[in-house]
C-alpha positions in Angstrom: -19.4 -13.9 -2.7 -20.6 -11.0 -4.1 -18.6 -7.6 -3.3 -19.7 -3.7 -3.6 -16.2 -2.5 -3.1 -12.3 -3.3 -4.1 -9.9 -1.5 -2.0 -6.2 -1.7 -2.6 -3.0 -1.4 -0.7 -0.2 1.0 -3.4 3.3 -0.4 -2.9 3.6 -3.9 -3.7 0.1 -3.9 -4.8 -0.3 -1.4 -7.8 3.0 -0.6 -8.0 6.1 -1.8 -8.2 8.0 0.9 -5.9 9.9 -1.4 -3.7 13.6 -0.5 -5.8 12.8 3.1 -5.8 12.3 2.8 -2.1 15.5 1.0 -1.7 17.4 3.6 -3.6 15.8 6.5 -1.6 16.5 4.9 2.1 19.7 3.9 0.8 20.6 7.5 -0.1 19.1 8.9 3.1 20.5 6.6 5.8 24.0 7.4 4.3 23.5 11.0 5.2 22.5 9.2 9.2 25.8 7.2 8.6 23.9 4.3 8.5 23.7 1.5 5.7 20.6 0.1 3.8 21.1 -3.9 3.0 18.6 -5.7 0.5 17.7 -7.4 3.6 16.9 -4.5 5.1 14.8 -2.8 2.7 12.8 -6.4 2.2 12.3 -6.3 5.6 11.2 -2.3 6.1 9.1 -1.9 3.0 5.9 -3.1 4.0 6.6 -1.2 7.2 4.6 2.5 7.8 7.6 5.1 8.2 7.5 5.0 12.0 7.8 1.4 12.3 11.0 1.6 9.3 12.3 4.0 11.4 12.3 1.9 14.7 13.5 -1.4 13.3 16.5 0.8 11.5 17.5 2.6 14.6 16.2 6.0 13.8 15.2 7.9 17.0 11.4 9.2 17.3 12.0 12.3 17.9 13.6 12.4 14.2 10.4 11.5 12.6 9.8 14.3 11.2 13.3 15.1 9.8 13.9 11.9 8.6 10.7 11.5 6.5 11.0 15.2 5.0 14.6 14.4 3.8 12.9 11.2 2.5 9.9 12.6 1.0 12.7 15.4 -0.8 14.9 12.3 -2.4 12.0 10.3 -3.5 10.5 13.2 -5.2 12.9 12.6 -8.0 12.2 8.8 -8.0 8.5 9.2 -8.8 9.5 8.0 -12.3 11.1 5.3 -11.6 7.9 3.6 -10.3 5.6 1.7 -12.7 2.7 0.3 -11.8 2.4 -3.8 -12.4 1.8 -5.8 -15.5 -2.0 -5.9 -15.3 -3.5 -3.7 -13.5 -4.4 -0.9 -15.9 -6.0 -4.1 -17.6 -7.8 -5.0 -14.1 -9.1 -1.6 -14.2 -10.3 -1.0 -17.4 -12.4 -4.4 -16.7 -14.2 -3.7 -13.7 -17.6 -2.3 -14.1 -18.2 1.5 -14.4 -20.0 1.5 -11.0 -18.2 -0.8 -8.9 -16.9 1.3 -6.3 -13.1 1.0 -5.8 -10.8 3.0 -3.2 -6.8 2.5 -1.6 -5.8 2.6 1.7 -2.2 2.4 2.2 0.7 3.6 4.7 1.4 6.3 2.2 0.7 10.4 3.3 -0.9 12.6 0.9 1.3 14.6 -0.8 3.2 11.1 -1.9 -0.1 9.7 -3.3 -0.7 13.1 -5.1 2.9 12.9 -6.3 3.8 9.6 -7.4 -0.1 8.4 -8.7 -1.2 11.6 -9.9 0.2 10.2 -13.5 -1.7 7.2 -13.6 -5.1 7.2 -15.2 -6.6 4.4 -12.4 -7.0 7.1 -10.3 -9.9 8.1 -12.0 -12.0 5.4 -10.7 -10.8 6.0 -7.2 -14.0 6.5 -4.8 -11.7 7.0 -1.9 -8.4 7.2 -1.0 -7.0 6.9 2.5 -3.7 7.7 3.3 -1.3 8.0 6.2 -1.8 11.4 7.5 -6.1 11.1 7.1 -6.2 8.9 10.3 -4.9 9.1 13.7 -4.4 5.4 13.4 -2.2 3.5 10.7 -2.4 0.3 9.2 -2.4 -2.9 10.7 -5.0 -0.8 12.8 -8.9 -1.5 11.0 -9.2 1.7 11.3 -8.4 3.2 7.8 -9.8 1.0 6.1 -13.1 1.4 7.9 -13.0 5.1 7.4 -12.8 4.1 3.6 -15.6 2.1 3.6 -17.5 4.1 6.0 -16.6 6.7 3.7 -18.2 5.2 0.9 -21.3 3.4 2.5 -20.2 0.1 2.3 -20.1 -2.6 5.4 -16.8 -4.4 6.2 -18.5 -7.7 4.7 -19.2 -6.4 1.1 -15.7 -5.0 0.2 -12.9 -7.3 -0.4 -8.7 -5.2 0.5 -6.2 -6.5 -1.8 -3.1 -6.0 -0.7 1.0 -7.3 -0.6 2.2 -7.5 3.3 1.3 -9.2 6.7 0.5 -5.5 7.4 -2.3 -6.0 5.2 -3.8 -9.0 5.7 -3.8 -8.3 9.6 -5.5 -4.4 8.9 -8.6 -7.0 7.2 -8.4 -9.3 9.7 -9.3 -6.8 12.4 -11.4 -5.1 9.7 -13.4 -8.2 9.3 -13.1 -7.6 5.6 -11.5 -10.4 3.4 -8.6 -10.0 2.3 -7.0 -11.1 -1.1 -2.9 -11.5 -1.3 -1.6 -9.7 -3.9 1.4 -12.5 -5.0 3.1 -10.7 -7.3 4.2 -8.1 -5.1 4.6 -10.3 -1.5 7.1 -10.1 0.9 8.7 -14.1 -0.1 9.4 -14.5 3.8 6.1 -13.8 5.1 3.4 -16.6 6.4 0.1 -15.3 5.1 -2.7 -17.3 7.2 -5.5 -14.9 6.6 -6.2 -14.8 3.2 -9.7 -15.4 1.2 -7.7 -15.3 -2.4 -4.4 -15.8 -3.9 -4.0 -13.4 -7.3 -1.4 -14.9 -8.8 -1.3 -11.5 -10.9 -3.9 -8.3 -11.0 -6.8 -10.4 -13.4 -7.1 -12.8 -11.5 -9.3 -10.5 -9.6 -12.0 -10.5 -12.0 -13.0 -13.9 -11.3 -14.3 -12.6 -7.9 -16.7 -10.7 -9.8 
């Protein structure tokens, strides 16, 4: 198969943010009186907010409170995430003109502050976050903005990404969908999957 586009999921995928995120929710949900288990935050990470925020008992109407207090604590965890063994290697391998994007559950002013450092974002041709949508991911619909975005169908892009979230955004995307193993949720039952990476160059035998 030959692909025009690359489009990656951020947390699990490029970066390896999942014990930052655990240290932020862990801090925050003390303030609610509420406690953070490992279990917990393996469950919840691959979650967007509002589904986090459901499945740890955090009423709706606190959205907004809840992820500005969050957004405020991580700001000083930016540092703490590093992207995975690889990908800057991935990166500086694809051609020049191969047109590469993210999608993710992420809002904007997260992916301006915690990727801003890292030079891959150079060769982003899109980036579609949380807030540029009225629909999040598992929904298609992101992910077709970003490929609607750059003029290329659902059937010459290939989403690389970590979570049953993921996979399930392809599937109804009809875009194939490569799991991004380093960075997987252990407990999840991927069914959907075109390709394996065992770690970020094993993607450049797709192209």
């Amino acid at each position: 198969m030959t692909y025009q586009a690359l489009i990656f999921d951020i947390d699990g995928t490029l970066t390896n943010s999942q014990p930052a995120y655990t240290q932020v929710m862990r801090a925050v949900l003390t303030e609610y009186g509420k406690s953070f288990t490992d279990a917990d935050a393996q469950t919840t990470f691959p979650m967007s907010a509002e589904q986090a925020m459901a499945h740890l008992g955090i009423p709706a109407d606190q959205f907004d409170q809840f992820q500005a207090r969050y957004e405020a604590v991580m700001a000083d965890h930016f540092t703490d995430i590093t992207l995975y063994d690889g990908i800057e290697a991935l990166f500086s391998q694809l051609p020049s003109d191969f047109k590469i994007g993210i999608v993710t559950s992420q809002r904007r002013n997260e992916i301006e502050a915690g990727m801003a450092q890292y030079d891959i974002m150079d060769r982003m041709a899109v980036v579609i976050g949380a807030d540029d949508t009225p629909k999040r991911k598992p929904d298609p619909l992101p992910l077709l903005t970003a490929l609607q975005k750059i003029k290329v169908a659902p059937q010459d892009a290939l989403f690389v990404g970590d979570s049953l979230s993921d996979e399930q955004t392809a599937a109804a995307a009809n875009v194939d969908f490569g799991l991004a193993v380093w960075g997987m949720d252990p407990n999840a039952n991927h069914q959907m999957t075109a390709y394996r990476f065992e770690n970020p160059l094993d993607i450049l035998r797709v192209f």
